[in-house]
C-alpha positions as CSV (number, residue, x, y, z in Angstrom):
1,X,0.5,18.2,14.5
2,X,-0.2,14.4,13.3
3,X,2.1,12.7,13.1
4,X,1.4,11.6,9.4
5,X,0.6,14.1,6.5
6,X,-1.6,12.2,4.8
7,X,-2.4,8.2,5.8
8,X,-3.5,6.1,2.6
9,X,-5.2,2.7,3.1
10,X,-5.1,0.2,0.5
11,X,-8.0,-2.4,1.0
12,X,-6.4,-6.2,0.5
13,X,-9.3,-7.9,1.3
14,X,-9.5,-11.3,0.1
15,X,-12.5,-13.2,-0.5
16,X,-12.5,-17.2,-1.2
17,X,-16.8,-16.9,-1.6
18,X,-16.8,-15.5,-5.0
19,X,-18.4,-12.0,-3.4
20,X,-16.2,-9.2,-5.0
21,X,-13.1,-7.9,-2.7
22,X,-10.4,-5.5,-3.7
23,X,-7.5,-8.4,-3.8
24,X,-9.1,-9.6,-7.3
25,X,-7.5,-6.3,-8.8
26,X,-4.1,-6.7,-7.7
27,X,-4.8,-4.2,-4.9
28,X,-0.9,-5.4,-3.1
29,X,0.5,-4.7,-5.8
30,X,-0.6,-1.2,-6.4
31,X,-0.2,-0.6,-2.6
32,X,3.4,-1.4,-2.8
33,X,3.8,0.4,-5.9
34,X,2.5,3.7,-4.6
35,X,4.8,3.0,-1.1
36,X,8.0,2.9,-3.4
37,X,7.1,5.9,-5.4
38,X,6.9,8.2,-2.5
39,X,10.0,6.8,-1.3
40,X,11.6,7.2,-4.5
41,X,10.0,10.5,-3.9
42,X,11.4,11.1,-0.4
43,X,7.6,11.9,0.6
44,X,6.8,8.3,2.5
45,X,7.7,8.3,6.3
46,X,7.2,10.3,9.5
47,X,5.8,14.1,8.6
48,X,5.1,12.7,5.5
49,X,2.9,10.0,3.7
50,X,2.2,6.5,5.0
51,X,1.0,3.9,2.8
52,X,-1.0,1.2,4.6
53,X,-3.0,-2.4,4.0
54,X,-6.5,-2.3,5.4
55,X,-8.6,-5.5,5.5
56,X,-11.9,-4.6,4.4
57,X,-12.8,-1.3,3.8
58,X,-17.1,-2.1,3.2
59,X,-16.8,-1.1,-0.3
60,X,-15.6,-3.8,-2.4
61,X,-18.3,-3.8,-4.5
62,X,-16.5,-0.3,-6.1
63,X,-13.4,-1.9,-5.8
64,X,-10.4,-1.7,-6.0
65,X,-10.9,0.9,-3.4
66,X,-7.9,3.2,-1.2
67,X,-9.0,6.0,1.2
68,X,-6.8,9.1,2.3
69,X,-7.1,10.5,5.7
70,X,-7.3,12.9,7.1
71,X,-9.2,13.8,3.7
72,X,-11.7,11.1,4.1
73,X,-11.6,10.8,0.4
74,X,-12.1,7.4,-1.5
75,X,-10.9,6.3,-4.4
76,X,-10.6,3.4,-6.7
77,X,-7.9,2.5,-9.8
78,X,-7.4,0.9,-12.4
79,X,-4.1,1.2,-12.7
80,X,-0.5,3.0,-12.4
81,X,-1.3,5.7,-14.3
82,X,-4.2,6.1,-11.6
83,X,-1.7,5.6,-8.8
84,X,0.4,8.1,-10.3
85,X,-1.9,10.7,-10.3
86,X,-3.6,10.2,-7.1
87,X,-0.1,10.5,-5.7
88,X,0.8,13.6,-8.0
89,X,-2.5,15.3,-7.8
90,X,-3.8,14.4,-4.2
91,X,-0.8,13.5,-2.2
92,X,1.3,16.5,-3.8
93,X,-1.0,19.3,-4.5
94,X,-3.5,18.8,-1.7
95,X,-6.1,18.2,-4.8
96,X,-9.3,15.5,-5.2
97,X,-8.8,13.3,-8.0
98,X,-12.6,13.6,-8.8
99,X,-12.6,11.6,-11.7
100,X,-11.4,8.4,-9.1
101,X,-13.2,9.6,-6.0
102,X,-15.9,7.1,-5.0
C-alpha cells in the first residue's frame, strides 16, 4: 500500500529571466490553499493526500501547472474555484477534471 493516497505537486518555480514559470500566478498561494482545505477536510496526511512544492515541473509555458500521482494527471488553475474542484472532483471522487487537465 503507498503510503500516500494521492501526492499533488504544486510547481513554484520562479524565474528572474522574464521566461514564463508557474510562481507568476500565485502558484504558493494556491498550494497552501489546497493543503488547508484537505486539512480542514481531514483528508491531508499519512493514508491520505499530501500536498507538495515542486521546483520546476518542464511545463511552465501551460502554467500554472500541479500534477497528481499516482494518476500522472496534470493540471493547471486559474483559481480557487479551480482548486476546489480538482480537490472535490479528483481528489474525492477518483475523477479527471478534464476541462483543467493539461
Amino acid at each position: 500500500m503507498a503510503f500516500y493516497r494521492h501526492h499533488v505537486f504544486f510547481c513554484t518555480n520562479e524565474r528572474t529571466d522574464g521566461e514564463p514559470c508557474c510562481a507568476r500566478f500565485g502558484a504558493r498561494a494556491m498550494r497552501d490553499y489546497m493543503k488547508a482545505r484537505l486539512k480542514e477536510e481531514g483528508l491531508h496526511g499519512p493514508g491520505r493526500i499530501r500536498v507538495n512544492t515542486a521546483g520546476c515541473l518542464g511545463r511552465c509555458e501551460l502554467g500554472p501547472v500541479v500534477v497528481v500521482y499516482p494518476d500522472e494527471t496534470w493540471y493547471t488553475w486559474v483559481d480557487r474555484e479551480d482548486i476546489d474542484e480538482i480537490i472535490e472532483r479528483h481528489l474525492k471522487q477518483g475523477e479527471v477534471v478534464e476541462r483543467l487537465q493539461l
